[in-house]
VEXZATOR-766108 format. One record per residue (C-alpha): x, y, z; residue in three letters. Coordinates in steps of 0.02 Angstrom, whole numbers, plus 50000, padded with zeros to 5 digits. Each point is the difference from the previous one (the first is absolute). Layout:
! residues N
XYZala
...
//
This chain:
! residues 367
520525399054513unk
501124995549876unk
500874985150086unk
498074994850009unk
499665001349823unk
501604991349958unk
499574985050107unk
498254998049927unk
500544999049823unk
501534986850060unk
498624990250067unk
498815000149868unk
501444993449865unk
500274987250100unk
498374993950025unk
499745002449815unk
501584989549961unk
499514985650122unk
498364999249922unk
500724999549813unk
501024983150074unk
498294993150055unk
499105003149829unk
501514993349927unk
500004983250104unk
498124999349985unk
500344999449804unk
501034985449996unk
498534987149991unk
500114983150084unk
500074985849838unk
499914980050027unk
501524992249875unk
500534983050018unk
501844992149977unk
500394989549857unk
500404984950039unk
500114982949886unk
499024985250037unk
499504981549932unk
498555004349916unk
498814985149940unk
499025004549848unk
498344992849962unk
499294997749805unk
498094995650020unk
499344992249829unk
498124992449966unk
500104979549963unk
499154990749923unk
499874980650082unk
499854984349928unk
500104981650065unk
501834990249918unk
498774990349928unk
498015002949938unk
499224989549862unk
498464998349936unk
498934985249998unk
499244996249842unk
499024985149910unk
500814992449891unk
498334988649941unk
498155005749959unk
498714993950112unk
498935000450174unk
500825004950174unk
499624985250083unk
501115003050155unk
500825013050113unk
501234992550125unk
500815015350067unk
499405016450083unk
500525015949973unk
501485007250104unk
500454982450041unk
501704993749974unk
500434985849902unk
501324989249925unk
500904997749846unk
498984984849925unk
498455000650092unk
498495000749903unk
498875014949997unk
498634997449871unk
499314986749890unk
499055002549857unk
498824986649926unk
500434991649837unk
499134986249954unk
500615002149813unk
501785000350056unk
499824983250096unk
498994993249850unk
501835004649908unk
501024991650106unk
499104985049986unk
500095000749825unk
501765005049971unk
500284983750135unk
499204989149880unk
500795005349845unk
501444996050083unk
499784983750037unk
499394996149852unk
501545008849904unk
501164989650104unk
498954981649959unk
500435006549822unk
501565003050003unk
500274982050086unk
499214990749874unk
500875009749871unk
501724996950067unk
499554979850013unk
499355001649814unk
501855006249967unk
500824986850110unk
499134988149890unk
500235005049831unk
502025003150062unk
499904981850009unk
499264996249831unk
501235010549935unk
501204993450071unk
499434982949916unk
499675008249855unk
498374995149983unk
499435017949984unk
500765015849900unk
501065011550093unk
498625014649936unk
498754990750110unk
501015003650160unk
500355017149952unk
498115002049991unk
499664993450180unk
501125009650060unk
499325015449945unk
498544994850089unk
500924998450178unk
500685017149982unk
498265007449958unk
499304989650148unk
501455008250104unk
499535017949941unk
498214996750047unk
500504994550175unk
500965016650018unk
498685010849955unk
498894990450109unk
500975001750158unk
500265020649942unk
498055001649993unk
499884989850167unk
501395013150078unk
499005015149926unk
498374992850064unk
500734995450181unk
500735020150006unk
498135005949975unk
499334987450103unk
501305006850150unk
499425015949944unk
498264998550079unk
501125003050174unk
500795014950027unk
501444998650127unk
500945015150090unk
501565004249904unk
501065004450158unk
499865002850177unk
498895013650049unk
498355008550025unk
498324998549894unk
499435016649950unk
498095003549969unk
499104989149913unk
498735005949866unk
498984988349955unk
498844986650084unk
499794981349974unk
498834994849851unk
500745015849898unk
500254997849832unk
501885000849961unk
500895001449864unk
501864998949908unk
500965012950102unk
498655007350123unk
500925008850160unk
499654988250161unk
501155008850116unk
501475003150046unk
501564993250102unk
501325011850083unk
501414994650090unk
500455012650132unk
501234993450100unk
501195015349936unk
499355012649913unk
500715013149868unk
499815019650005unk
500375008849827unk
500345019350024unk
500885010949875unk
501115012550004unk
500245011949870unk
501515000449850unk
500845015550061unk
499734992250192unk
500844982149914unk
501375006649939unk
500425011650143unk
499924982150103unk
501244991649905unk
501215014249974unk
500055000350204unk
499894982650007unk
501534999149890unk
501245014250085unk
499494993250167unk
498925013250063unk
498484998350138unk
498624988649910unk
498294992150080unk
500604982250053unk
499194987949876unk
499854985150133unk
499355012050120unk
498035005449923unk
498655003650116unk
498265000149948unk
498605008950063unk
498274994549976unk
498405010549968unk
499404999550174unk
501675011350042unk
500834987050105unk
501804993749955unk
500094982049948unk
501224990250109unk
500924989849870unk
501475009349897unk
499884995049814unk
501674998949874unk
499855008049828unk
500324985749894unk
499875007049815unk
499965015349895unk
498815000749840unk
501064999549855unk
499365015049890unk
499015015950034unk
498165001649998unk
499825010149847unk
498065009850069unk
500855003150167unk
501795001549978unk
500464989650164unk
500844983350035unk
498954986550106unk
501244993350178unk
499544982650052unk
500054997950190unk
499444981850083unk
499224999150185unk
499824983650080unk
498184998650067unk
499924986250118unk
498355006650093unk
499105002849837unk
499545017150034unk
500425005549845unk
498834996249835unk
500185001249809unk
499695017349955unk
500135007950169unk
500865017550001unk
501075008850092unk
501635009550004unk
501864998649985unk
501305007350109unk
501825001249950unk
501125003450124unk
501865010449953unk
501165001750151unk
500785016749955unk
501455002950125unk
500695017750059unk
498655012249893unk
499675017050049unk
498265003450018unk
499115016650010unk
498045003050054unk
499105007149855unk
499615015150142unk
501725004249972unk
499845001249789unk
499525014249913unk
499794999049799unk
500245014449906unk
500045000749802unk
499924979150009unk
501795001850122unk
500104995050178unk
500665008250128unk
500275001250194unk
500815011650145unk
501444998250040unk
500595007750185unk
501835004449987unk
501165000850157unk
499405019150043unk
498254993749978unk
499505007249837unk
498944990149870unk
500484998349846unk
499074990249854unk
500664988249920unk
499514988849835unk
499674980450042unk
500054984549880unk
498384989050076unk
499924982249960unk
498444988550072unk
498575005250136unk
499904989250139unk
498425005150110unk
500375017650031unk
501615000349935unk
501225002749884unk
501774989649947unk
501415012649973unk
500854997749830unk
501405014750025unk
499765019450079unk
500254996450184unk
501084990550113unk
500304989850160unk
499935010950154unk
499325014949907unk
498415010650086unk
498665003449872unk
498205008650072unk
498644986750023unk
498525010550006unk
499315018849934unk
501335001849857unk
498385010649936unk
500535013450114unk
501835000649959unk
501135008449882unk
501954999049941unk
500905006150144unk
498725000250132unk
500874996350175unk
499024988550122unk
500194992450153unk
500114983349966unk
499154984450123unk
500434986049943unk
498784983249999unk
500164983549996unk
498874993849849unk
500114982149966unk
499764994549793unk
//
């Protein structure tokens, strides 16, 4: 009876201290973590654009009077030179005609004023008139002279209006909408249209003065900045334009209502898809070689800190304060707080604490 009794409670401590191993190995909960490991990492700065055509002028009259002619369509391209409008001016040719005559007539003066010299010269000379007498004629020839150069002015200033009546394209490139309709009444400095040339095109974005100045300190130590002969734009349908533009200049003050400084990138634009005053937006591109990166899943902020898990060689967590730089997608760039090779939980850091052991399985998570 009492070898019985002892054999009963020998087995019952045993199965009590097998099951206490179970619990315990039931505890230990199963946590994802992921390896650090650093990578080329390229990082992406979307900024709004605004477009504009390297060159877009207005067409204006210069003259008052009736749109007798449109020789150009809208959205058609033209050439420097050729003519687009004419406006009538029957007062301006009535000018020219006059300033021609005036001329003329300015010049037969001056002729006959210059023989009336050669002639009393030779009096003079005979001394059958007074010296006073030649002085006098000549006068006359040099007012005759004046006249004539005031006469072929007025005939240059009449001729400019008169070529004013056509309006020729400036430059290469396309007629934009046109306003108004033939017979319209126009007048000194009345918009007709305009002219863009859009064989390249220019996008202006900005980047803020604390964003500037953090550029050209990297720029000037060497470190990772976008690649200013390497811009990609893309437009407002969402699709990625297939040229690369250059930045070619850098406004040369701050804009004082938004505190940012306008970039200048060119595209070329061979196909013309791309108009004065499109929009769209600009990509730069940084190469940033051998970053650690982190998914935010990993992050928790406490008090404005950040920290992650750690798992230490006997697979206890420990948390740990992180320096975060940029966000990439869903993740972050490691200033300082970890390092290469190091395990750090990717997933339900909610349900840890300081000390916690886990069974780590590891995964593969690509940045």
């Amino acid at each position: 009876m009492h070898r019985l009794f002892v054999c009963c409670v020998l087995t019952m401590a045993l199965l009590s201290c097998k099951n206490n191993q179970t619990n315990q190995n039931q505890s230990i909960a199963e946590i994802p973590v992921i390896r650090i490991k650093p990578s080329n990492t390229v990082f992406n700065n979307n900024i709004v654009a605004e477009i504009q055509a390297v060159k877009n002028v207005e067409i204006r009259s210069r003259i008052k009077g009736y749109l007798e002619q449109i020789m150009v369509d809208e959205g058609k391209e033209v050439r420097k030179g050729q003519p687009l409008f004419k406006i009538s001016s029957p007062e301006y040719t009535a000018e020219y005609t006059k300033a021609q005559a005036t001329l003329k007539r300015a010049i037969a003066e001056e002729k006959a004023a210059r023989l009336e010299v050669e002639r009393v010269e030779m009096l003079a000379a005979k001394n059958v008139v007074v010296k006073s007498e030649l002085v006098l004629v000549q006068s006359k020839a040099d007012i005759a002279k004046a006249a004539v150069d005031e006469a072929r002015a007025t005939l240059k200033n009449a001729e400019a209006f008169l070529n004013f009546s056509t309006i020729t394209a400036p430059f290469d490139g396309v007629v934009n909408r046109i306003p108004l309709k033939i017979g319209s009444l126009i007048n000194e400095g009345d918009l007709l249209t305009s002219v863009s040339d859009i064989s390249s095109i220019y996008a202006y974005f900005y980047l803020s003065e604390a964003e500037y100045l953090k550029y050209l300190k990297a720029k000037t130590k060497g470190d990772s900045v976008p690649d200013e002969r390497n811009i990609h734009l893309k437009l407002a349908d969402g699709s990625q334009y297939k040229h690369v533009g250059i930045v070619e200049t850098v406004a040369s003050e701050i804009e004082g209502t938004t505190g940012a400084i306008a970039f200048r990138a060119r595209f070329i634009n061979p196909e013309k898809m791309i108009k004065h005053g499109a929009s769209g937006t600009i990509t730069l591109e940084t190469n940033m070689g051998d970053v650690i990166m982190i998914p935010q899943k990993s992050v928790m902020e406490i008090q404005n800190k950040n920290y992650v898990f750690v798992v230490d060689k006997s697979n206890k967590v420990k948390m740990r304060s992180v320096a975060l730089g940029k966000r990439i997608g869903f993740n972050y760039i490691v200033q300082h707080g970890v390092a290469k090779e190091e395990l750090i939980v990717y997933e339900g850091v909610q349900l840890l604490r300081d000390g916690n052991e886990i069974k780590p399985i590891e995964k593969n998570v690509k940045n």
